[in-house]
Backbone as numpy.savetxt, mean C-alpha at the origin, in Angstrom:
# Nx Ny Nz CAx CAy CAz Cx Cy Cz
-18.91 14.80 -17.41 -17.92 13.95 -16.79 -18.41 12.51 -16.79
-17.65 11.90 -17.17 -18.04 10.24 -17.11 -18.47 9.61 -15.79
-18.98 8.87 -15.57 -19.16 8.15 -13.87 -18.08 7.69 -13.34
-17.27 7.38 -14.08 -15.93 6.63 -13.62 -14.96 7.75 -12.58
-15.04 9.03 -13.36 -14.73 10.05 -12.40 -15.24 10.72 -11.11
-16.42 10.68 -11.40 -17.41 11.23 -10.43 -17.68 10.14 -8.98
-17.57 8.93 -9.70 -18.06 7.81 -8.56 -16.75 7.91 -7.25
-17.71 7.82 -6.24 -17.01 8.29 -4.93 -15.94 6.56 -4.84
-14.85 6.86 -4.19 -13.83 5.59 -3.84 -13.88 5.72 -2.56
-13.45 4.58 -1.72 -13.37 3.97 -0.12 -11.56 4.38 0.00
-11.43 5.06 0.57 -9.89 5.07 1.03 -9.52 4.59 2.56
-8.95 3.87 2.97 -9.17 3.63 4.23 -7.75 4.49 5.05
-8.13 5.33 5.81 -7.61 6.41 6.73 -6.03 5.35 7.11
-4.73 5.94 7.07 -3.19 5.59 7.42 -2.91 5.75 9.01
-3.81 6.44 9.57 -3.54 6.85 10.56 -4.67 6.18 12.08
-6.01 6.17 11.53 -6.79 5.53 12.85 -7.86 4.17 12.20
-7.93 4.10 10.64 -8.17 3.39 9.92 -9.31 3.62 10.03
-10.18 4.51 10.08 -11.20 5.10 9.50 -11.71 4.68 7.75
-13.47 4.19 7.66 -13.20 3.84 6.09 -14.12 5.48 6.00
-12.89 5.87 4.93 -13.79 7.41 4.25 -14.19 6.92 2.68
-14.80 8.29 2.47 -15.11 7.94 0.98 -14.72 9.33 0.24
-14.35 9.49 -0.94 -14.00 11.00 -1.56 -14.13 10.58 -3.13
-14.56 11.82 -3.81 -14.25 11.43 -5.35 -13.52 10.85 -5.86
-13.47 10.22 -6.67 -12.47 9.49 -7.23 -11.46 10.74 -8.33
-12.40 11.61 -8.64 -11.32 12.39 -9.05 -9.87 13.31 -8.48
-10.32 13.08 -6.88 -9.51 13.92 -6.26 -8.12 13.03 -5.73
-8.18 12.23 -5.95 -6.94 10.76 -6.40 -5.97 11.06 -7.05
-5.19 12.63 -6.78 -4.23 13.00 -8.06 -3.39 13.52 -7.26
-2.37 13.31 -7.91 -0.55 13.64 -7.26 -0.80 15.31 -5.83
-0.54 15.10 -4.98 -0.90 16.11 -4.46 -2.12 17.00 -3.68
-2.76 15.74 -3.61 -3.66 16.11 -3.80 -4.05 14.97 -1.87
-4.19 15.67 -1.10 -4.12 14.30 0.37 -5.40 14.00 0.38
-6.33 15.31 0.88 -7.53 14.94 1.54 -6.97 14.71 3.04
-8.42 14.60 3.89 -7.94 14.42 5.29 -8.73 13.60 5.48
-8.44 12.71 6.34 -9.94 11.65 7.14 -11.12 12.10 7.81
-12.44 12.02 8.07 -13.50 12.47 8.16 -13.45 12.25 9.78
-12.88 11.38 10.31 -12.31 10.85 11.87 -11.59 11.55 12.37
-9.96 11.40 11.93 -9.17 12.20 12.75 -8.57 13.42 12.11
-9.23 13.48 11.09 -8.52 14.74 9.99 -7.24 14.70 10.08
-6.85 13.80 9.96 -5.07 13.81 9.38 -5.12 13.65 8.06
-3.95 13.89 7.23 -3.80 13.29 5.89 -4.11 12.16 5.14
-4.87 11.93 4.98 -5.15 10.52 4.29 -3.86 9.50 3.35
-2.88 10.84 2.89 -2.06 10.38 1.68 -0.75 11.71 2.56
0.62 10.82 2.73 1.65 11.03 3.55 2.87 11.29 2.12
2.70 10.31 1.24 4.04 9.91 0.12 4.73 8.88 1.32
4.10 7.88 1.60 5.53 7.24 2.47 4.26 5.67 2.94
5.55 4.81 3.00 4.68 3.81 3.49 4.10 3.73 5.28
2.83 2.37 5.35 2.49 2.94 6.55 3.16 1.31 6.90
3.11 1.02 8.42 2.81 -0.42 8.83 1.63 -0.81 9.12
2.04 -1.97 9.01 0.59 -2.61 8.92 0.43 -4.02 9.98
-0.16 -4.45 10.76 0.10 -5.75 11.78 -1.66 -6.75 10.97
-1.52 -7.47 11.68 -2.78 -8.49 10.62 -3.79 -7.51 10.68
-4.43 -7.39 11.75 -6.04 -6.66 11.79 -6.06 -5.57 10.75
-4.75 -4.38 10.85 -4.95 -3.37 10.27 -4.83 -3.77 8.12
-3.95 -4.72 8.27 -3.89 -5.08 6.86 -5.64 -5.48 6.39
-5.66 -6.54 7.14 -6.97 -6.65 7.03 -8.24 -5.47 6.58
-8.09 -4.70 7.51 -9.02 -3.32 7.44 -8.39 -2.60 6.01
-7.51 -2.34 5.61 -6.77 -1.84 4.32 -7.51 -2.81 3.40
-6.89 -3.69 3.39 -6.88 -5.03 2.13 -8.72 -5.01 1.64
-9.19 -4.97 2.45 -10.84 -5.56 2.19 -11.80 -4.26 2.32
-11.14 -2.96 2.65 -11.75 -1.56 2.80 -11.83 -0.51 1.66
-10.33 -0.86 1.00 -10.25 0.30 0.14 -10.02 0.26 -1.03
-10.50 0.90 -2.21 -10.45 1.40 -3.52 -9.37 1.04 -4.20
-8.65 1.56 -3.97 -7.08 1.99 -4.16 -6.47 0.63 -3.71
-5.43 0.23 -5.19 -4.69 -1.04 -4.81 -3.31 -0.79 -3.68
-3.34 -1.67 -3.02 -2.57 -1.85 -1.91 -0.86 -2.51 -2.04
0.13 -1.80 -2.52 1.03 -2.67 -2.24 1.79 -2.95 -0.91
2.33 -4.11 -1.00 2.66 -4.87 0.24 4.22 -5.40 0.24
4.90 -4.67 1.14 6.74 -5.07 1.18 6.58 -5.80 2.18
6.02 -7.35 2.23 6.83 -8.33 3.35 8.61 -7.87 3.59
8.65 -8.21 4.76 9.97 -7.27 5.23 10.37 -8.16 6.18
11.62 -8.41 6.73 12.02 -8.57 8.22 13.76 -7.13 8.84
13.43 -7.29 10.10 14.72 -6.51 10.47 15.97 -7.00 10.10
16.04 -8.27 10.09 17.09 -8.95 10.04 17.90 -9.10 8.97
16.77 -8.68 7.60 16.87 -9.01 6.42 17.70 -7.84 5.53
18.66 -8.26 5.54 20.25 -6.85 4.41 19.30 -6.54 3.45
18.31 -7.32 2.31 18.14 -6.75 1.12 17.06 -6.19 1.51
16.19 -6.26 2.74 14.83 -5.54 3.12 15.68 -4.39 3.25
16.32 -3.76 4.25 16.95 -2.82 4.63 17.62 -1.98 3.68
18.30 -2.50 2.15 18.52 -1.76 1.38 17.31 -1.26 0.66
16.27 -2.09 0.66 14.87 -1.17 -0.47 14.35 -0.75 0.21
14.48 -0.34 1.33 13.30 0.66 2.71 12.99 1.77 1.96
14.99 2.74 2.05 14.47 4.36 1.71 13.66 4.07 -0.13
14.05 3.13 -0.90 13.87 2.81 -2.31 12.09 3.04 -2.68
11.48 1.91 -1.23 10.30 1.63 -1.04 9.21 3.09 -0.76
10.26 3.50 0.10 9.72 4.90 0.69 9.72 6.01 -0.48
10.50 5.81 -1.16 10.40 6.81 -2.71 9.30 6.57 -3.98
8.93 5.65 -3.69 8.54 5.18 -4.43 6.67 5.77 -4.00
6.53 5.35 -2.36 5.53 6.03 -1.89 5.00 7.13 -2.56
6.00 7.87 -2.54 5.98 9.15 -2.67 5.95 9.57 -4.47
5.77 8.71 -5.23 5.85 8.63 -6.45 4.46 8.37 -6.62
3.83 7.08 -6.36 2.76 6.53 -6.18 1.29 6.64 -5.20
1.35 7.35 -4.99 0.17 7.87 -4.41 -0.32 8.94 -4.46
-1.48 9.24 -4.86 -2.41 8.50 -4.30 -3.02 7.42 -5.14
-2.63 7.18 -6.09 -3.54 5.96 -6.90 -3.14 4.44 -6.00
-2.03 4.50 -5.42 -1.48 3.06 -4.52 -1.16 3.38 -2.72
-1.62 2.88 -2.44 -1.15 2.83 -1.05 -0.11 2.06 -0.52
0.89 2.40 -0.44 2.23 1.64 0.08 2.13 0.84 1.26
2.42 -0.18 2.25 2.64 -0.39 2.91 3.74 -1.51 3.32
4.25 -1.69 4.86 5.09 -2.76 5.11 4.51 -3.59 6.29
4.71 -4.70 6.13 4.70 -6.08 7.06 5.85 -6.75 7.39
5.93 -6.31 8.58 7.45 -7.32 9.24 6.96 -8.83 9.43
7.60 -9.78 8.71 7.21 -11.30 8.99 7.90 -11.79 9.83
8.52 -11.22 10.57 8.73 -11.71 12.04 7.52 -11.47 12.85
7.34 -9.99 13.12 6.13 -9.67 14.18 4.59 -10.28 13.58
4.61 -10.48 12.06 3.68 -10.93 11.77 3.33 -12.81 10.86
3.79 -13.75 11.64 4.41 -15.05 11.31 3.34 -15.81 10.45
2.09 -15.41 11.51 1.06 -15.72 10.97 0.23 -15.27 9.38
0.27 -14.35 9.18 -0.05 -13.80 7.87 1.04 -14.02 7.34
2.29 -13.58 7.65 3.26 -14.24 6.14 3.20 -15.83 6.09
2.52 -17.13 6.57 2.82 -17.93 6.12 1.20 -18.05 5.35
0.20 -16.97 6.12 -1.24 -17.24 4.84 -1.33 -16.83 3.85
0.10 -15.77 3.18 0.23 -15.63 1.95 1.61 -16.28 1.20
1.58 -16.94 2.13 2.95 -18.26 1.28 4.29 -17.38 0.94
4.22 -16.48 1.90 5.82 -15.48 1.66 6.68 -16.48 2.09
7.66 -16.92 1.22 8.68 -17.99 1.64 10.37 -17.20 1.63
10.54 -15.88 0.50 11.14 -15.06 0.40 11.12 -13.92 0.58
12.39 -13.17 1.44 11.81 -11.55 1.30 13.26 -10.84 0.93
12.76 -9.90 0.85 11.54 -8.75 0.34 10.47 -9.26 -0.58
9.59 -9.59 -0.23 8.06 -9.68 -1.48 7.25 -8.99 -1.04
7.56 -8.18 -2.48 6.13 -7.15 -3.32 5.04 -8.10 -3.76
3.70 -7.99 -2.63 2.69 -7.99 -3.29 1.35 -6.86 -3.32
0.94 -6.72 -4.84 0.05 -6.13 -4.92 -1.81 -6.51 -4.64
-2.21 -6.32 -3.86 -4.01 -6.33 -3.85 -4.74 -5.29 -4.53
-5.89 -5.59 -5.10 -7.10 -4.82 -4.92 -8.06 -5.92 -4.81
-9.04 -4.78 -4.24 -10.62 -5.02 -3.83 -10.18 -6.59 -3.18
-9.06 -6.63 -1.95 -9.34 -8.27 -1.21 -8.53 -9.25 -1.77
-7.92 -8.72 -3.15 -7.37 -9.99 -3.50 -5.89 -9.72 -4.04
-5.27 -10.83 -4.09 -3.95 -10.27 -4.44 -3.52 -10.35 -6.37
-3.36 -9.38 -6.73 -3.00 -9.70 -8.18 -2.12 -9.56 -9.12
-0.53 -9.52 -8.07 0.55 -9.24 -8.41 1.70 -9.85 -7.18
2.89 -10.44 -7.75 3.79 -10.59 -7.03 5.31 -10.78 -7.32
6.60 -9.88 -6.41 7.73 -10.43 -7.02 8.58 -10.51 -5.91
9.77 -11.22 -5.81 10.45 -11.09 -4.86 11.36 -10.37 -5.10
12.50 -10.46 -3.93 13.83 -9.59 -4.05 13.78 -8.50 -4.02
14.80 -7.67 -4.06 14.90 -6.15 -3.80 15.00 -5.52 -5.23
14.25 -4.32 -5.17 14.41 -3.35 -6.54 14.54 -1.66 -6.15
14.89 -1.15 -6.95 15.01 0.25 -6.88 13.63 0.72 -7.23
13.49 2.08 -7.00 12.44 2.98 -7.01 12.19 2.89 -8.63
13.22 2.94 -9.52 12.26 2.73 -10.76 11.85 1.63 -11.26
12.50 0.32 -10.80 11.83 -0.96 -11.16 10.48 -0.84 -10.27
10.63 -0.83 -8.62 9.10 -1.18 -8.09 7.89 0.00 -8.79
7.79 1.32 -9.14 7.35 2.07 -10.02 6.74 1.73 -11.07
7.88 1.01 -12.33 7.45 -0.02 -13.28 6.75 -1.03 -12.77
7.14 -1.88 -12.22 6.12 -2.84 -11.82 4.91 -2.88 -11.38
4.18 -1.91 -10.34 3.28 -1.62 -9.87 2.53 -1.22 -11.48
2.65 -0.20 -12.29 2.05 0.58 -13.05 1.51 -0.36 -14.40
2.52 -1.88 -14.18 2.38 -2.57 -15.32 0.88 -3.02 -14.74
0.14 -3.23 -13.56 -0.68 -4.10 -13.31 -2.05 -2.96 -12.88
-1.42 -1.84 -13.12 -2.81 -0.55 -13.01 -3.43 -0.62 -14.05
């Protein structure tokens, strides 16, 4: 087996944000694992929320690239890509971790990543961000998009 498979990845726990570690091979459709903390599922198919600290702990913790639906309540086209977003979860993981940020409750981080429009998809790994689009898409555009930058 190559190292690339074997080498252990950082997943950071959805539920108490626990940083675990597990093969990197076991990163496959179906495949959850539980947290070493609270033994819940590590991997749901569904996005989690996220408020600054916990993004934080995600963004700079784990393996696995992070996408990010800046969101507000208020917002018609957020509200039409929710269940879209949520399918997509469930398409994408475990190689991506879904999540959402309301830029209302969170004013401060959406203006330190210059979200000026929403819905914006952005993607991180390892801390940094290396993908971004606005507006609303269906489950097979955000799908495509994510996979173009894996």
């Amino acid at each position: 087996m190559s190292e690339t498979i074997t080498k252990p990845v950082q997943i950071v726990c959805p539920h108490c944000d626990a940083i675990n570690r597990a093969p990197a091979a076991k990163l496959v459709p179906g495949v959850r694992g539980k947290c070493g903390a609270c033994h819940k599922p590590l991997f749901e198919g569904q996005p989690i929320a996220l408020n600054a600290a916990r993004f934080a702990r995600h963004v700079n913790n784990s393996d696995i690239p992070l996408l990010v639906d800046f969101w507000a309540e208020w917002c018609g086209p957020c509200k039409m890509m929710a269940p879209m977003f949520a399918a997509a979860a469930k398409e994408l993981e475990p190689q991506v971790r879904l999540a959402k940020i309301d830029t209302q409750a969170e004013q401060m981080l959406a203006a330190q990543y210059n979200i000026r429009s929403i819905p914006t998809l952005a993607l991180f790994h390892h801390g940094r961000e290396i993908a971004r689009t606005a507006g609303a898409m269906d489950t097979n555009a955000i799908r495509n998009w994510v996979r173009q930058y894996l």
